[in-house]
BALOBA-1460 file (C-alpha; in Angstrom, 3 decimals):
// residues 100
<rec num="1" residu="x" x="-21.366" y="-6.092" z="21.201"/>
<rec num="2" residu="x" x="-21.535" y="-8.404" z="23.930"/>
<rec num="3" residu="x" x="-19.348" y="-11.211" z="23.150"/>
<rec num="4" residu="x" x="-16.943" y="-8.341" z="21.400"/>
<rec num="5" residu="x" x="-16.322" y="-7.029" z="24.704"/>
<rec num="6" residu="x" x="-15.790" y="-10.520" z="26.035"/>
<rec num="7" residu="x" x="-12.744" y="-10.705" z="23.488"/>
<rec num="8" residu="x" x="-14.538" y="-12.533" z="20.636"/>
<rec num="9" residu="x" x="-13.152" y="-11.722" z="16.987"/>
<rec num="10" residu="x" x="-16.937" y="-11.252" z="16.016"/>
<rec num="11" residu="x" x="-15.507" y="-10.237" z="12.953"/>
<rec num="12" residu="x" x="-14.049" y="-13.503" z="11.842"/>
<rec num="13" residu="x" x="-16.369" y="-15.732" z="13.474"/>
<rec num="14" residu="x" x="-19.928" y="-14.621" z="12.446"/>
<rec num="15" residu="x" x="-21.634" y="-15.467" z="8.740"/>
<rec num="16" residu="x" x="-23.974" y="-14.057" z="7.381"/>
<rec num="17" residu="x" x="-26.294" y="-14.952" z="4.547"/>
<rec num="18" residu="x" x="-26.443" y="-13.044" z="1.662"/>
<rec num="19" residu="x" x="-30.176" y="-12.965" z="0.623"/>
<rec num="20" residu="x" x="-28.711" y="-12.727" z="-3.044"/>
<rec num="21" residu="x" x="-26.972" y="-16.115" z="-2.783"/>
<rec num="22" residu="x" x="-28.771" y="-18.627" z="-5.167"/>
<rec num="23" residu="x" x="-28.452" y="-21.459" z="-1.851"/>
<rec num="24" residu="x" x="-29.878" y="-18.997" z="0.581"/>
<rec num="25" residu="x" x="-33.614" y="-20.253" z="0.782"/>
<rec num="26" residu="x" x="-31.843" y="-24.032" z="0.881"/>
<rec num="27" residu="x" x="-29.709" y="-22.800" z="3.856"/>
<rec num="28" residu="x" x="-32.167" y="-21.004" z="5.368"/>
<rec num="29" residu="x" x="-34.313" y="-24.063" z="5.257"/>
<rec num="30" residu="x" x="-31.897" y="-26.250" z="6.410"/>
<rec num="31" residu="x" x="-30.827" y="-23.827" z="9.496"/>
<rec num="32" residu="x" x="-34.237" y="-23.630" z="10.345"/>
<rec num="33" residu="x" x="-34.989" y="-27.705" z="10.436"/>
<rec num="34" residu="x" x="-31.619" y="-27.577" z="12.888"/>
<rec num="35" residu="x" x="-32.824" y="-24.962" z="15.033"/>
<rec num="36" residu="x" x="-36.634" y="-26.434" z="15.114"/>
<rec num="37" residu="x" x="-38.102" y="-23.195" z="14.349"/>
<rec num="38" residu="x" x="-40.283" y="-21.496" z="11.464"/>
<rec num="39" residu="x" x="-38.605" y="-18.042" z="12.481"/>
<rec num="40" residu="x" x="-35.237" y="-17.306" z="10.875"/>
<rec num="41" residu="x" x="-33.106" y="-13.992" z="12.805"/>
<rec num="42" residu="x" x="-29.729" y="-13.094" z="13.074"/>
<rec num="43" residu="x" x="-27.865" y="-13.970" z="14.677"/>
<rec num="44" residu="x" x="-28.523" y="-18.349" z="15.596"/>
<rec num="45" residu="x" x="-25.504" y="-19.411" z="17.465"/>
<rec num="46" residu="x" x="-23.293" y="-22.882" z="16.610"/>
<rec num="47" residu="x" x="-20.604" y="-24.146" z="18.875"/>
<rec num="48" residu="x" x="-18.689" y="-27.236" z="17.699"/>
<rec num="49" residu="x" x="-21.858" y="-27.727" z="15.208"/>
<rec num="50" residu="x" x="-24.659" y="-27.744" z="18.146"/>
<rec num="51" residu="x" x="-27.050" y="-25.412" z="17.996"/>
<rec num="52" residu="x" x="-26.834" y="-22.756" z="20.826"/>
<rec num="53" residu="x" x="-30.030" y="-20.658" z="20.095"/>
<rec num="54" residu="x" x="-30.634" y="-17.112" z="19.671"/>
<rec num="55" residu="x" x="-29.216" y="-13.871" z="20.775"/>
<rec num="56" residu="x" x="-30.460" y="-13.925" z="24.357"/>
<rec num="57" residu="x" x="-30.320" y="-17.594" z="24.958"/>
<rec num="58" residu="x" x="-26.421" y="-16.999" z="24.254"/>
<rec num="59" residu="x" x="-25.660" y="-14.370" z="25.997"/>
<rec num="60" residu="x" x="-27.448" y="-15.969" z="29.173"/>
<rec num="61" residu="x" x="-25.226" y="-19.198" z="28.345"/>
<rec num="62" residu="x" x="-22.245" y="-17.154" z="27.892"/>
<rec num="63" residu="x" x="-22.907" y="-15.136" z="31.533"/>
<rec num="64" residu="x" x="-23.155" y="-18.470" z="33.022"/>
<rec num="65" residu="x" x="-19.805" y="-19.359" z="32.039"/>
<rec num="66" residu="x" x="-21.534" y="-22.258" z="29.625"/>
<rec num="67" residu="x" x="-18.826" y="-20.729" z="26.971"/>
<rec num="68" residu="x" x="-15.419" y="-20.158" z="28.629"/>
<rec num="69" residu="x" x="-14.050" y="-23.403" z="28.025"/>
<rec num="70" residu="x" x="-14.213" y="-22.924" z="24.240"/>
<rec num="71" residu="x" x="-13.927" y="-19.234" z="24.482"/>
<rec num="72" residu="x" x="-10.401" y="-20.324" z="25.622"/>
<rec num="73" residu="x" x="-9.588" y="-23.187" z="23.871"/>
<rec num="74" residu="x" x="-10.814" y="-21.196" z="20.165"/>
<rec num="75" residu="x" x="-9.423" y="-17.643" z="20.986"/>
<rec num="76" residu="x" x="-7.205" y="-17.537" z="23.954"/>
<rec num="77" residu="x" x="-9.758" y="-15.709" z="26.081"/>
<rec num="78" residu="x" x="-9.336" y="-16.703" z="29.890"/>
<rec num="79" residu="x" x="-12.092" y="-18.032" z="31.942"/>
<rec num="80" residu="x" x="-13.707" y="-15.065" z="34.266"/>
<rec num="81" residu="x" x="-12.297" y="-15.220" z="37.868"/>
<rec num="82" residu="x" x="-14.264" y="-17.170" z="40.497"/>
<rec num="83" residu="x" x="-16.255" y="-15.462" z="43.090"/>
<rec num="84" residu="x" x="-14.189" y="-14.240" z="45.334"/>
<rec num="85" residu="x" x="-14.388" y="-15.972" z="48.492"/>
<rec num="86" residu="x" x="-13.946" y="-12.700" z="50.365"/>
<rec num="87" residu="x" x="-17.550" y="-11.765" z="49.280"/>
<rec num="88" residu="x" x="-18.976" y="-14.057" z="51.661"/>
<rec num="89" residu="x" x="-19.850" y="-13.678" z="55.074"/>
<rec num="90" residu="x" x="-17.663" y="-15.370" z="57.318"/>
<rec num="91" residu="x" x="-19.175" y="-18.812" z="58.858"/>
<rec num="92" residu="x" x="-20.796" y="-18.265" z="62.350"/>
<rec num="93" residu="x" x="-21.393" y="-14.511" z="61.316"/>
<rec num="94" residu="x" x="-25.244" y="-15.087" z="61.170"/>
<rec num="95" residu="x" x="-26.502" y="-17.534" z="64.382"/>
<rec num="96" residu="x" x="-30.220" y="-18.221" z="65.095"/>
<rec num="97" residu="x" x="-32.049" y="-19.108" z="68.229"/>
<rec num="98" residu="x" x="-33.125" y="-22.580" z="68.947"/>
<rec num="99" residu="x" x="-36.711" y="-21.482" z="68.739"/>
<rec num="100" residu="x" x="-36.428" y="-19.517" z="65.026"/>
């Protein structure tokens, strides 16, 4: 749901393995020698072939703006506004004594 609302076409981009497949327990296998765990959940996150990690590790990545280069590049999705400068105080707002 999360990168859905971001504008991902989840639809198009996710795989998932078919436990019926006669390659699943090779890929399986092989996805978990890439990811360098025994533990195998949906869904493990690729970019550009490099593993990104699980669920939460990607959408922690993806809040931090680690994705929004190739969220734009792949899918047209712009990059999130910066801060707005008007957020911050002023300089000189906040002083301090010399003795603080």
């Amino acid at each position: 749901e999360d990168l859905k609302k971001r504008g991902v076409p989840v639809q198009d981009v996710f795989e998932k393995l078919d436990k019926a497949w006669p390659q699943y327990q090779s890929l399986k296998a092989q996805l978990q020698r890439i990811m360098g765990k025994q533990q195998f959940s949906f869904p493990q996150t690729f970019v550009r072939g490099v593993y990104q990690g699980d669920y939460d590790e990607v959408i922690a990545k993806a809040d931090g703006g680690a994705f929004a280069d190739f969220f734009h590049e792949q899918f047209g999705i712009a990059p999130p506004a910066a801060a707005d400068a008007e957020a911050l105080p002023p300089p000189g707002v906040i002083a301090f004594d010399d003795d603080f």
